[in-house]
PDB file of the backbone (N, CA, C, O) and the ligand in Angstrom, with CONECT records:
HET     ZN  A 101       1
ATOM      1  N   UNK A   1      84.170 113.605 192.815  1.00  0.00           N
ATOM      2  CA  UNK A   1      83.465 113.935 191.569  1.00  0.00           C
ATOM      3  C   UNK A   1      83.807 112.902 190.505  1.00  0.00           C
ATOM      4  O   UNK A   1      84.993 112.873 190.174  1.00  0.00           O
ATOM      5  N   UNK A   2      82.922 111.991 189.873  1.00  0.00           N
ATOM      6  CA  UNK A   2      82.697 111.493 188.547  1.00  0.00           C
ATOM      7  C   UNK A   2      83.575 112.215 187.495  1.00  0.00           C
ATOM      8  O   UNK A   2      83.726 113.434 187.578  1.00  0.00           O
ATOM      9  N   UNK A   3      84.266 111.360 186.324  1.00  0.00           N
ATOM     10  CA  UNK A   3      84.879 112.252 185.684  1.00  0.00           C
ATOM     11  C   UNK A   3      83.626 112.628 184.489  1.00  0.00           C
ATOM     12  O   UNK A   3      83.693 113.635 183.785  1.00  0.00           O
ATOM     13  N   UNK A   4      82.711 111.817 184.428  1.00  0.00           N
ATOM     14  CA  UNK A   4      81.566 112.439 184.042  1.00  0.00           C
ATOM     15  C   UNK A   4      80.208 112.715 184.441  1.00  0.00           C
ATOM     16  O   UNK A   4      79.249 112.232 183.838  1.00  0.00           O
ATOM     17  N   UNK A   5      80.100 113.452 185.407  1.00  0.00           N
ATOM     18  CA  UNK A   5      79.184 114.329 186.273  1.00  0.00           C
ATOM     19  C   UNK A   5      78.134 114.808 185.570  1.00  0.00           C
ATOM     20  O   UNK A   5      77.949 114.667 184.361  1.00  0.00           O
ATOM     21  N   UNK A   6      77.382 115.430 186.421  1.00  0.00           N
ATOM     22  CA  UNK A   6      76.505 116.602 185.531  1.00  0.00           C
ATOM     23  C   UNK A   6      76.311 117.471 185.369  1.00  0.00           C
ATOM     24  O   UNK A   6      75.208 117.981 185.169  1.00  0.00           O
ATOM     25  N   UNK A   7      78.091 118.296 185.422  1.00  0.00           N
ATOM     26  CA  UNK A   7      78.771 119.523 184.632  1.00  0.00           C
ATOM     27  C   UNK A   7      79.130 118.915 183.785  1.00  0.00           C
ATOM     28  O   UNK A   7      79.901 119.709 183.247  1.00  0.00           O
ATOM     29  N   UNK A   8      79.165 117.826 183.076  1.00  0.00           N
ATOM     30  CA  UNK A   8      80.100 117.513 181.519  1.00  0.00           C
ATOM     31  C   UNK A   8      79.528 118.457 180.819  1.00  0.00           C
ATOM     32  O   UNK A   8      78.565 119.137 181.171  1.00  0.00           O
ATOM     33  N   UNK A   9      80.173 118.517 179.717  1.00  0.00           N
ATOM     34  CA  UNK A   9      79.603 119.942 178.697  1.00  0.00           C
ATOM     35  C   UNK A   9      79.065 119.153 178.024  1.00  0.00           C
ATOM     36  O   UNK A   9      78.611 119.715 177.027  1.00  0.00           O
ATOM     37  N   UNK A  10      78.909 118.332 178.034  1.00  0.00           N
ATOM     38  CA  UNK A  10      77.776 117.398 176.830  1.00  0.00           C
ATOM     39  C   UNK A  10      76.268 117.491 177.851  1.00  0.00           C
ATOM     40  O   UNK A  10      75.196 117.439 177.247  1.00  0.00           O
ATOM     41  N   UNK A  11      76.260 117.577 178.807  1.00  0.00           N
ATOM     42  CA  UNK A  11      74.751 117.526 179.120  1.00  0.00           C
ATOM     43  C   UNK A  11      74.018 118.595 179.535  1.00  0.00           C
ATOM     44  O   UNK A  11      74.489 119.415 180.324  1.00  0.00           O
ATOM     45  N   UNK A  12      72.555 118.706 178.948  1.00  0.00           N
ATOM     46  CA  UNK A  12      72.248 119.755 178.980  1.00  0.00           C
ATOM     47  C   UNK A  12      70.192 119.368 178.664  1.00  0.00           C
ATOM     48  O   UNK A  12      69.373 119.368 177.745  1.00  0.00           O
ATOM     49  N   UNK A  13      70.278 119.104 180.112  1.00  0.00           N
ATOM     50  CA  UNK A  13      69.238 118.320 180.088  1.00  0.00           C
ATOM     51  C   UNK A  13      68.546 117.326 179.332  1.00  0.00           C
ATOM     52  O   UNK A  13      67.332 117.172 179.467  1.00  0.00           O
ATOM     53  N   UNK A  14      69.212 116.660 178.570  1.00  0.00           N
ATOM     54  CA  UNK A  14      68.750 115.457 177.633  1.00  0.00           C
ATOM     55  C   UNK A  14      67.835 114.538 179.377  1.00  0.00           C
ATOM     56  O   UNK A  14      66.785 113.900 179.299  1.00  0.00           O
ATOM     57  N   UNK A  15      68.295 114.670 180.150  1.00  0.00           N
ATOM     58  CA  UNK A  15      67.797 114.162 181.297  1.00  0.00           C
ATOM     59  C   UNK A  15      66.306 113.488 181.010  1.00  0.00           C
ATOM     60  O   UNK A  15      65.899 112.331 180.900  1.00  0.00           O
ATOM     61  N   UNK A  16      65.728 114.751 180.947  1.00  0.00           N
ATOM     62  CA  UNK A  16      64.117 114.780 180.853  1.00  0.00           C
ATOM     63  C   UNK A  16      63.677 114.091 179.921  1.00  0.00           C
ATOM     64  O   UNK A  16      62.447 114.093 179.880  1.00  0.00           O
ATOM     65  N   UNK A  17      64.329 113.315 178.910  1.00  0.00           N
ATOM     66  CA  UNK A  17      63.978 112.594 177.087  1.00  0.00           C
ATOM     67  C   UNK A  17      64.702 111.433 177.387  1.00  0.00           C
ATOM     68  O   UNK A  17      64.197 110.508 176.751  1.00  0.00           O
ATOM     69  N   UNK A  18      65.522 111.104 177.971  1.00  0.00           N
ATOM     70  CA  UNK A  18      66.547 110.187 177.742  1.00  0.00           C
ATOM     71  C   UNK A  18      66.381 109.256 179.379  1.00  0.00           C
ATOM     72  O   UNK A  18      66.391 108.026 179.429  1.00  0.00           O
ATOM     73  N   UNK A  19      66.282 109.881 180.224  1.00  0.00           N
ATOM     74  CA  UNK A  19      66.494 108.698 181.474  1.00  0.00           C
ATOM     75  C   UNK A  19      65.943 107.944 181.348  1.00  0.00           C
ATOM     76  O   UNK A  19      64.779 108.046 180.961  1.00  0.00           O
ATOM     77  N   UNK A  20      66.620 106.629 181.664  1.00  0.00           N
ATOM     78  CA  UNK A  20      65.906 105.253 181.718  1.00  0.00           C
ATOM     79  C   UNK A  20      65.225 104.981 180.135  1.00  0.00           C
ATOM     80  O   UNK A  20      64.085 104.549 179.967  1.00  0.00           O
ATOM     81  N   UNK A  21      65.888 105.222 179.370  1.00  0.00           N
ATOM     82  CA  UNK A  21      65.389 105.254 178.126  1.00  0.00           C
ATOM     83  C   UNK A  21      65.889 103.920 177.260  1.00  0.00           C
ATOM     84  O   UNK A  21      67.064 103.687 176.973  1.00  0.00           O
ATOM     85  N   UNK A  22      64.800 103.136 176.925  1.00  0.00           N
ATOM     86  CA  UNK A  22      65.603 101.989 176.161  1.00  0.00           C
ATOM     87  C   UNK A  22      66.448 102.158 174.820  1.00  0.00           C
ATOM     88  O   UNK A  22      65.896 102.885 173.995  1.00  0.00           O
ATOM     89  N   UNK A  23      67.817 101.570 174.400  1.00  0.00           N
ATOM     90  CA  UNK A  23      68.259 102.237 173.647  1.00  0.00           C
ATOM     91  C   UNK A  23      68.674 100.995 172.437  1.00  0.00           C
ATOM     92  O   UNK A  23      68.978  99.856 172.790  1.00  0.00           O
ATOM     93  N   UNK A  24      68.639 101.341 171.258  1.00  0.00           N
ATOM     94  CA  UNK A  24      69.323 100.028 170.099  1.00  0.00           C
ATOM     95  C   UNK A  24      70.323  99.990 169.687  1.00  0.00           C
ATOM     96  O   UNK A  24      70.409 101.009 169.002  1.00  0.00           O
ATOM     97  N   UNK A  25      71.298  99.418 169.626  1.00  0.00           N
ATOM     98  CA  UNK A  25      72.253  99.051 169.283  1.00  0.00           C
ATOM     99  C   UNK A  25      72.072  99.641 167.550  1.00  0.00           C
ATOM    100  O   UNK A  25      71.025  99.224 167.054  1.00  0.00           O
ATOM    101  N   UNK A  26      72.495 100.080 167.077  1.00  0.00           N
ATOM    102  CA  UNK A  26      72.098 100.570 165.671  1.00  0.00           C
ATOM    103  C   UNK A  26      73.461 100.924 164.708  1.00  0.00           C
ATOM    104  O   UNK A  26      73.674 102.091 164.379  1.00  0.00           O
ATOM    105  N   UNK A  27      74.105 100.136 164.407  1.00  0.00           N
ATOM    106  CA  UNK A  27      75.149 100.294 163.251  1.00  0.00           C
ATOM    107  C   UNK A  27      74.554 101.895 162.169  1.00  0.00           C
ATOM    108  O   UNK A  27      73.505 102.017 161.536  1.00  0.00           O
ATOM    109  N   UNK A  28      75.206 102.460 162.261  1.00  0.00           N
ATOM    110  CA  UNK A  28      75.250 103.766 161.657  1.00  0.00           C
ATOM    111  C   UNK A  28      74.924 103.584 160.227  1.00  0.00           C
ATOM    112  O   UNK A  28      75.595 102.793 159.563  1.00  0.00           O
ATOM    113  N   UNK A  29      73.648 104.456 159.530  1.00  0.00           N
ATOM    114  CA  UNK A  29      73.668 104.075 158.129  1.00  0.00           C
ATOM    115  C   UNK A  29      72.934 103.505 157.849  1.00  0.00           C
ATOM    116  O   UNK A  29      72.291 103.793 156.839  1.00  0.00           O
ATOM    117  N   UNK A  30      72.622 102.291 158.673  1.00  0.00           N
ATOM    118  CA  UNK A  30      71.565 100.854 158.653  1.00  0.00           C
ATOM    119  C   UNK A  30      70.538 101.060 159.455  1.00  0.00           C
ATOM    120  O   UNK A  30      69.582 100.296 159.324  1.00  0.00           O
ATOM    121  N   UNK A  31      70.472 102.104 160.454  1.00  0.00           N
ATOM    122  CA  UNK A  31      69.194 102.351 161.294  1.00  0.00           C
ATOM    123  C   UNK A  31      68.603 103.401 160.547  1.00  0.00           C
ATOM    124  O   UNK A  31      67.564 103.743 161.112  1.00  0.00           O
ATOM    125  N   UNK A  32      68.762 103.889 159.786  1.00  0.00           N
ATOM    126  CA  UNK A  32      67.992 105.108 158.769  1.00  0.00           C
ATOM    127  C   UNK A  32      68.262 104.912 157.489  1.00  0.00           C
ATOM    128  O   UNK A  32      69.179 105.481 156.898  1.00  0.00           O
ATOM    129  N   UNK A  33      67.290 103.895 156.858  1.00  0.00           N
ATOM    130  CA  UNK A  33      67.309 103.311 155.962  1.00  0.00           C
ATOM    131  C   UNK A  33      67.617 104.233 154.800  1.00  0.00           C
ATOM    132  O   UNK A  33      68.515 104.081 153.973  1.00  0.00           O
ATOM    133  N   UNK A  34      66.347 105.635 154.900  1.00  0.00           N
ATOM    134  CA  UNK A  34      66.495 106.690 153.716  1.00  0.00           C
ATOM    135  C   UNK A  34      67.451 107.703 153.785  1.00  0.00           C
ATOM    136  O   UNK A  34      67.810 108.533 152.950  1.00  0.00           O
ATOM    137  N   UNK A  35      67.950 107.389 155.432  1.00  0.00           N
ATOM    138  CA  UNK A  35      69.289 108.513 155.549  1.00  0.00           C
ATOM    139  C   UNK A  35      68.270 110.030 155.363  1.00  0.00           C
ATOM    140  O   UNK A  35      68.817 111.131 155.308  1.00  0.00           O
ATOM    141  N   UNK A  36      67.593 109.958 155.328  1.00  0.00           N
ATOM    142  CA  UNK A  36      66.578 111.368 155.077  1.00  0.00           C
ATOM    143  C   UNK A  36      66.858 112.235 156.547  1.00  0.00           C
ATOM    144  O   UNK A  36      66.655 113.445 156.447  1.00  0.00           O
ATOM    145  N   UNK A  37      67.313 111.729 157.923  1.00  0.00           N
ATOM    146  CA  UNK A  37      67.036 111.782 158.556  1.00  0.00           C
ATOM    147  C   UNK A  37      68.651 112.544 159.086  1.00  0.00           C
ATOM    148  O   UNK A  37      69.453 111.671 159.418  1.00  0.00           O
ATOM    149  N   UNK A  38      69.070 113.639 159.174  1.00  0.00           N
ATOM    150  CA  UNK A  38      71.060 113.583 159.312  1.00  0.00           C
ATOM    151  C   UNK A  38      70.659 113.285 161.253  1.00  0.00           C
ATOM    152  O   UNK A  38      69.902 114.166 161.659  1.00  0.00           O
ATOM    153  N   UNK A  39      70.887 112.681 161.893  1.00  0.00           N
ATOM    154  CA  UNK A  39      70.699 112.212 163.132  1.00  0.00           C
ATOM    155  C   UNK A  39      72.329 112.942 163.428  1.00  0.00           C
ATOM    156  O   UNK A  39      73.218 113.499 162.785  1.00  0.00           O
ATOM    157  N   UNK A  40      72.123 112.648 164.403  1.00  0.00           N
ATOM    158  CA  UNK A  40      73.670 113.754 165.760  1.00  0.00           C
ATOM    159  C   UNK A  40      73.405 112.732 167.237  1.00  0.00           C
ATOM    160  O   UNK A  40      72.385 112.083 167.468  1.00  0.00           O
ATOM    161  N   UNK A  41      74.583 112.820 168.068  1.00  0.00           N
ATOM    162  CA  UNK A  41      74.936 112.432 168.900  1.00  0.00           C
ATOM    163  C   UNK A  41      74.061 113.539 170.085  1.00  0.00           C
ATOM    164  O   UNK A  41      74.278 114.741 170.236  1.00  0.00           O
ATOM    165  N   UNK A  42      73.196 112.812 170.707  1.00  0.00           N
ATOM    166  CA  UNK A  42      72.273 113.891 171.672  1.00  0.00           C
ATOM    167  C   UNK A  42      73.214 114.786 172.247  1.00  0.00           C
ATOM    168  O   UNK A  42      73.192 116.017 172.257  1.00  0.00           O
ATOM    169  N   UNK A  43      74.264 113.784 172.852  1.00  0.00           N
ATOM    170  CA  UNK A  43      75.351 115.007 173.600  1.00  0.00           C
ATOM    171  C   UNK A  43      76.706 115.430 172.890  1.00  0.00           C
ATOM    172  O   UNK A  43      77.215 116.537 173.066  1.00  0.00           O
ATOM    173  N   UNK A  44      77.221 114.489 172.103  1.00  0.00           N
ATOM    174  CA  UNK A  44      78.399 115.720 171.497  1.00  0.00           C
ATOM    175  C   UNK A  44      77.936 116.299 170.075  1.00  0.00           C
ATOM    176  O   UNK A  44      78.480 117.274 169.556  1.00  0.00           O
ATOM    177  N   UNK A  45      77.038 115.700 169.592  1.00  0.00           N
ATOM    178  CA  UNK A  45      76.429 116.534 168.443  1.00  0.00           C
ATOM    179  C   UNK A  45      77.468 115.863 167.266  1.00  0.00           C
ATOM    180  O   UNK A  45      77.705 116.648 166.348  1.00  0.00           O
ATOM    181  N   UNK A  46      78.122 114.526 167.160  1.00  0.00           N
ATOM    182  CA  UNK A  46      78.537 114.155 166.233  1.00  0.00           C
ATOM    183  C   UNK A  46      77.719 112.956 165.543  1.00  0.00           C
ATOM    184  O   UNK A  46      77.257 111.892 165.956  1.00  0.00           O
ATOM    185  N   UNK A  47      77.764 113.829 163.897  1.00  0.00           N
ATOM    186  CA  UNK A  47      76.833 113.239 162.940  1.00  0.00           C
ATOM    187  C   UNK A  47      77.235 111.583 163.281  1.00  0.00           C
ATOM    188  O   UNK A  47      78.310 111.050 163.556  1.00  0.00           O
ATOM    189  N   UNK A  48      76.006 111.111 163.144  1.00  0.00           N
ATOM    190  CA  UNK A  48      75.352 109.846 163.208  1.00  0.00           C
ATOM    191  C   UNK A  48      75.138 108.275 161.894  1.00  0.00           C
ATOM    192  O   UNK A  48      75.593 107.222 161.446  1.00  0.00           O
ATOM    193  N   UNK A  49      73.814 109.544 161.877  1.00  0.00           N
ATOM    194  CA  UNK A  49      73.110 108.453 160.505  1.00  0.00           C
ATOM    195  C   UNK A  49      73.243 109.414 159.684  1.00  0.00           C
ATOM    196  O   UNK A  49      73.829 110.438 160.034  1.00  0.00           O
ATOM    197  N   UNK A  50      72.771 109.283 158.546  1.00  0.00           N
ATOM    198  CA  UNK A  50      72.586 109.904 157.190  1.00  0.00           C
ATOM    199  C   UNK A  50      74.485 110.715 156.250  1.00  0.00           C
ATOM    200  O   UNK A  50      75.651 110.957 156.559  1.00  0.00           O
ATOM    201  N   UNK A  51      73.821 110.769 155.408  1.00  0.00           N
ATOM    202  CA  UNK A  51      75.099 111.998 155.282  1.00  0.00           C
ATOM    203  C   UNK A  51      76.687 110.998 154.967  1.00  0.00           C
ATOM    204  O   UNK A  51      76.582 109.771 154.990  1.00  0.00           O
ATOM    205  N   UNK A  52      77.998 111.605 154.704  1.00  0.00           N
ATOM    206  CA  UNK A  52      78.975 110.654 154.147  1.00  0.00           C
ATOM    207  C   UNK A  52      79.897 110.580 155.418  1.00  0.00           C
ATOM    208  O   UNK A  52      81.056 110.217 155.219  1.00  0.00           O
ATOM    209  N   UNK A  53      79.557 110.848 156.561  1.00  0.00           N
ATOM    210  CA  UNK A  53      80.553 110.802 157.436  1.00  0.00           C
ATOM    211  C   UNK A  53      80.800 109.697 157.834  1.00  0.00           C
ATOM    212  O   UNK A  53      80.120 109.216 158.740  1.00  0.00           O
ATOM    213  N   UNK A  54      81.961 108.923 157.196  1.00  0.00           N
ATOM    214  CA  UNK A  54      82.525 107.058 157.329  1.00  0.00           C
ATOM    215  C   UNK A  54      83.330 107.205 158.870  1.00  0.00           C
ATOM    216  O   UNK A  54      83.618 106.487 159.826  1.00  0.00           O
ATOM    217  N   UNK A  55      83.459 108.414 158.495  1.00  0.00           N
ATOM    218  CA  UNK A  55      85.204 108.435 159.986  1.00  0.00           C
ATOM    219  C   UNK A  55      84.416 108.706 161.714  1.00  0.00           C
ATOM    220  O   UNK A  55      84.845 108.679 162.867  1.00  0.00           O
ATOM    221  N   UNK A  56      83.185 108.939 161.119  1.00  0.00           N
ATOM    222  CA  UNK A  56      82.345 109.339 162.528  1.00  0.00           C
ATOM    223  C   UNK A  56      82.316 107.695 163.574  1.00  0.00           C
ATOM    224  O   UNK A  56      83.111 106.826 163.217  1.00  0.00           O
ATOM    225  N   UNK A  57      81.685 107.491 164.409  1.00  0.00           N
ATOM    226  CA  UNK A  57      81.183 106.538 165.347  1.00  0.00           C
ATOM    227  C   UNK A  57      80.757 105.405 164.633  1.00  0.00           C
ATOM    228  O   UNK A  57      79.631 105.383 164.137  1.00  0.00           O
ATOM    229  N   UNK A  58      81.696 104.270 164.507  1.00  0.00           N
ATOM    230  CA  UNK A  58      80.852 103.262 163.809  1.00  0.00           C
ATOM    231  C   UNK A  58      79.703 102.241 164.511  1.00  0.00           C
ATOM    232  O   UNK A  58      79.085 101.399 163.859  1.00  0.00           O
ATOM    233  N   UNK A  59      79.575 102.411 165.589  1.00  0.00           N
ATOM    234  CA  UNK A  59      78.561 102.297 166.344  1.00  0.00           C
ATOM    235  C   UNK A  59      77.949 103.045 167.500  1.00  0.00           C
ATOM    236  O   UNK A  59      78.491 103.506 168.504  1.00  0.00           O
ATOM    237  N   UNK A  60      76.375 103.057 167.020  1.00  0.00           N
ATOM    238  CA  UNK A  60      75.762 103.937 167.731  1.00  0.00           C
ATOM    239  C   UNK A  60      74.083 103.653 168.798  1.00  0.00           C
ATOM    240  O   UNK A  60      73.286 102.945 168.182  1.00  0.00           O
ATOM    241  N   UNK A  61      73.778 103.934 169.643  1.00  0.00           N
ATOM    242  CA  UNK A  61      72.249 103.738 169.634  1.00  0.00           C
ATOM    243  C   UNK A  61      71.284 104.655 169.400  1.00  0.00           C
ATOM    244  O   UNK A  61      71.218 105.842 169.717  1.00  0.00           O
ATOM    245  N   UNK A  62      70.754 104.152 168.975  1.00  0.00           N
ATOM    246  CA  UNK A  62      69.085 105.030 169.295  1.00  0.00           C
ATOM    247  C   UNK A  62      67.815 104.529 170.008  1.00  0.00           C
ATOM    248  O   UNK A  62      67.705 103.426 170.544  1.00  0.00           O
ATOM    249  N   UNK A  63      66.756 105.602 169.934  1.00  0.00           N
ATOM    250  CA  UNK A  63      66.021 104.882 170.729  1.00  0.00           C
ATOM    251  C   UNK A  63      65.052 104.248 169.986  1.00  0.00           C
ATOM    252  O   UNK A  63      65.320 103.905 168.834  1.00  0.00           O
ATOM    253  N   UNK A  64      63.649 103.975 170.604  1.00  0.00           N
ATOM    254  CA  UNK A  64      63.141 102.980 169.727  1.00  0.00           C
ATOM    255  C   UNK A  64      62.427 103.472 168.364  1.00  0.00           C
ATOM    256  O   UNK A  64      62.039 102.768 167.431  1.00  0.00           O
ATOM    257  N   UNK A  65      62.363 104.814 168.499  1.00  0.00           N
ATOM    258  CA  UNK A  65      61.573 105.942 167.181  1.00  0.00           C
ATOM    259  C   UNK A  65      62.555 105.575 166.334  1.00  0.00           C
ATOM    260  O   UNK A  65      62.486 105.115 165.194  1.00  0.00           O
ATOM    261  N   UNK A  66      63.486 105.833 167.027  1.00  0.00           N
ATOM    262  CA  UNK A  66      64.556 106.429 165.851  1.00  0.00           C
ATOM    263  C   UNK A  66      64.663 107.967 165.639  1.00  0.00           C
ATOM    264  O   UNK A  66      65.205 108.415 164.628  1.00  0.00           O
ATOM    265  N   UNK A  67      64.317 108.499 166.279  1.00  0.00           N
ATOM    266  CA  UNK A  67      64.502 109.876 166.440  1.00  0.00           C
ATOM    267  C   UNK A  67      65.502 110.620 167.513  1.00  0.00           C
ATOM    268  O   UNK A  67      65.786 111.810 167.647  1.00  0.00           O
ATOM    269  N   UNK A  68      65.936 109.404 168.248  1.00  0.00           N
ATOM    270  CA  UNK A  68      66.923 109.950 169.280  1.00  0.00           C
ATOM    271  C   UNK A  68      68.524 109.085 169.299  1.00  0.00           C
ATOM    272  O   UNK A  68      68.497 107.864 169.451  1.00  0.00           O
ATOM    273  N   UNK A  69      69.675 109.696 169.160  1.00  0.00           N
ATOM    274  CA  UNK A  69      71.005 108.938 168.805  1.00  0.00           C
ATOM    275  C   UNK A  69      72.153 109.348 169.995  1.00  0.00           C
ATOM    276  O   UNK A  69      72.326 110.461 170.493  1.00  0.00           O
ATOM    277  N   UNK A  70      72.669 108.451 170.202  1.00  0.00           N
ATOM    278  CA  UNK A  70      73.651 108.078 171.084  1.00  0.00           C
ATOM    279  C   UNK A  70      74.960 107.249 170.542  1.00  0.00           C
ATOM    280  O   UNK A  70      74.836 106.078 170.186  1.00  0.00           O
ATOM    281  N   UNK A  71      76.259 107.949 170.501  1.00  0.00           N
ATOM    282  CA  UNK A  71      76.992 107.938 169.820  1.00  0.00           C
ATOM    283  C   UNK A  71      77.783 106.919 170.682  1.00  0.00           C
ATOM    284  O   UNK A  71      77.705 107.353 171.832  1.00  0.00           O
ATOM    285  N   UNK A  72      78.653 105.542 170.678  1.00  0.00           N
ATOM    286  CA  UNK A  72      78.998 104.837 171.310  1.00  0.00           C
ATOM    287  C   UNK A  72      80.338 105.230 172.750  1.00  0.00           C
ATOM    288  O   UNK A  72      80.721 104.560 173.709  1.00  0.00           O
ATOM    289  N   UNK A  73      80.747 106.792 172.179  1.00  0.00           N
ATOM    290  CA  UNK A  73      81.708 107.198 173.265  1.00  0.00           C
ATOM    291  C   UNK A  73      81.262 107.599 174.172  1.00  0.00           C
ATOM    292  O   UNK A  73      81.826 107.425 175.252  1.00  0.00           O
ATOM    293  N   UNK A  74      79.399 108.686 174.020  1.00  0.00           N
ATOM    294  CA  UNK A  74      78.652 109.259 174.650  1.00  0.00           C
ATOM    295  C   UNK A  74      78.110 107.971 175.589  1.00  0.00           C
ATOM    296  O   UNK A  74      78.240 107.887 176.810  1.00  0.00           O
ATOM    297  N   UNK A  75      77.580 107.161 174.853  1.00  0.00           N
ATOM    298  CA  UNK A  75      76.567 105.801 175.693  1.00  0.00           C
ATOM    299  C   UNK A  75      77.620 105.445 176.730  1.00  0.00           C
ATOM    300  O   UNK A  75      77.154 105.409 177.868  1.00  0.00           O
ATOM    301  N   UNK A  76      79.184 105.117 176.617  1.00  0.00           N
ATOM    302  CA  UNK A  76      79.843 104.384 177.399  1.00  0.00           C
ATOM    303  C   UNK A  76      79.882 105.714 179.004  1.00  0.00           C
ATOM    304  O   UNK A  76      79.804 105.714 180.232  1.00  0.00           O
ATOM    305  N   UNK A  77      80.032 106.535 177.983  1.00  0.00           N
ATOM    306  CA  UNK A  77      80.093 108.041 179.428  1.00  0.00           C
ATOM    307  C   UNK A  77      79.003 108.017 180.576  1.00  0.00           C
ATOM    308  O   UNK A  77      79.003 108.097 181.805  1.00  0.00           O
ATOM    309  N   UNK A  78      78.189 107.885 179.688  1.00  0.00           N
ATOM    310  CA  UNK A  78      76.864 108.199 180.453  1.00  0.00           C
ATOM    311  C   UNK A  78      75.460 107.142 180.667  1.00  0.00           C
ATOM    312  O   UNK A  78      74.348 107.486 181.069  1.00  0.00           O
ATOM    313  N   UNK A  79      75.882 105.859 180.288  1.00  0.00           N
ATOM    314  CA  UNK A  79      75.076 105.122 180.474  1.00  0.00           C
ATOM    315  C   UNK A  79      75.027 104.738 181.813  1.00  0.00           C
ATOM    316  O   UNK A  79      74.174 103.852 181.865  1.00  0.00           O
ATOM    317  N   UNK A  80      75.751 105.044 183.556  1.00  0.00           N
ATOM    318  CA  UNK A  80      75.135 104.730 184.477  1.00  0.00           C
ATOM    319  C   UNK A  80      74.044 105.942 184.770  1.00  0.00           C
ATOM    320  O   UNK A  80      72.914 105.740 185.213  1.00  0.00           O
ATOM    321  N   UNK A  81      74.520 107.062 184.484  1.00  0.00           N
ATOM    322  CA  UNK A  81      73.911 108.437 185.106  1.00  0.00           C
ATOM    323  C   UNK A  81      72.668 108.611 183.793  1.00  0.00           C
ATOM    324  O   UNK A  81      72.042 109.629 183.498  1.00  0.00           O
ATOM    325  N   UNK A  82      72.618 107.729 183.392  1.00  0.00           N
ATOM    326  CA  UNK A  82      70.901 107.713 182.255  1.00  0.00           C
ATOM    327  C   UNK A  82      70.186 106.797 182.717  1.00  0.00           C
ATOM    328  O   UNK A  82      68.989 106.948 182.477  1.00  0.00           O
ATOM    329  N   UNK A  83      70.561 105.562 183.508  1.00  0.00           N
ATOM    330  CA  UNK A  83      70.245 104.320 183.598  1.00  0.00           C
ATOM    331  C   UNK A  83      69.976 103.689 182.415  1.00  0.00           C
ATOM    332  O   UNK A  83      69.286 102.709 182.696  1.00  0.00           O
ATOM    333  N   UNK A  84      70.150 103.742 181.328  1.00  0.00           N
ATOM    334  CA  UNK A  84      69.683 103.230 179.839  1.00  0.00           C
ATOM    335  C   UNK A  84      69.438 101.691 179.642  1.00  0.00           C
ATOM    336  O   UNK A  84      70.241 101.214 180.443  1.00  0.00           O
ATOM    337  N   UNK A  85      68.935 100.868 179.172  1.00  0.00           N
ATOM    338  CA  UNK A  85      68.451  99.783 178.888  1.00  0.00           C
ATOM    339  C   UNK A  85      68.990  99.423 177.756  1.00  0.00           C
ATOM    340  O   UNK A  85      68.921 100.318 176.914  1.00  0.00           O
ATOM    341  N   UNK A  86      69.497  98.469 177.404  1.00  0.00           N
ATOM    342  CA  UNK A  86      70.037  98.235 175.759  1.00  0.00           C
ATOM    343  C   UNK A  86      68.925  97.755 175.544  1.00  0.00           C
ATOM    344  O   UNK A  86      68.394  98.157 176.579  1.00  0.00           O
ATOM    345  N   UNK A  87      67.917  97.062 174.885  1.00  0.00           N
ATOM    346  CA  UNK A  87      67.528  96.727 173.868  1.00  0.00           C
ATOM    347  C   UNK A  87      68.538  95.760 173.085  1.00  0.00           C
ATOM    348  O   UNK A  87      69.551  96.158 172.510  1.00  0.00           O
ATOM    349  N   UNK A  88      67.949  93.937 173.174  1.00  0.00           N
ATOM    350  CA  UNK A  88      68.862  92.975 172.171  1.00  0.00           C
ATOM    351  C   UNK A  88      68.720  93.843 170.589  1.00  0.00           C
ATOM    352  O   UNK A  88      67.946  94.575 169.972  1.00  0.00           O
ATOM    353  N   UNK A  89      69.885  93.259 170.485  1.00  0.00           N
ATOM    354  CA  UNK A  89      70.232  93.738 168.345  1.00  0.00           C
ATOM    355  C   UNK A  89      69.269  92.619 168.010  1.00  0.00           C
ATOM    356  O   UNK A  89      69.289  91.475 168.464  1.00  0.00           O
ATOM    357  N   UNK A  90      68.347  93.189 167.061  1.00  0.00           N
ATOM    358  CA  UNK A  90      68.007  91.829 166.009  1.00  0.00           C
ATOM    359  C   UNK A  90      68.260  92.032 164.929  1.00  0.00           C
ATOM    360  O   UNK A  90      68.073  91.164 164.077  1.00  0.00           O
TER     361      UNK A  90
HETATM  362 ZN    ZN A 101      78.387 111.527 171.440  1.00  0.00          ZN2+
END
């Protein structure tokens, strides 16, 4: 068994939204310009973008909307069992 399988308690079908999903490199803060948006970590649910949380993930991805976030401890967990695509930073 994987020490992150697909019993981790972080997954919970993001499967179906997320496999093979291209993802951006997105410095926290700077990918949601109006911050209007409080974004969360798909799987541990730690705040993202928006909002004053400095001590959270200082790097994160999302996808190409910007409506979907991946927190850099989550991406390293689970980026073989997503197959995920980075997407270059520009
Ligand atoms: Zn996470």
């Amino acid at each position: 068994m994987t020490p992150f399988g697909k019993d981790d308690w972080r997954l919970h079908d993001q499967e179906r939204y997320l496999h093979g999903a291209t993802l951006h490199p997105a410095p926290r803060r700077l990918a949601v310009p109006d911050a209007c948006y409080d974004g969360h970590c798909e799987f541990c649910w730690e705040p993202i973008a928006g909002g004053d949380r400095l001590d959270a993930a200082s790097e994160a991805y999302a996808t190409h909307r910007g409506d979907r976030w991946v927190c850099s401890r989550c991406f390293e967990d689970f980026k073989s069992l997503f197959a995920w695509v980075v997407a270059n930073a520009v």
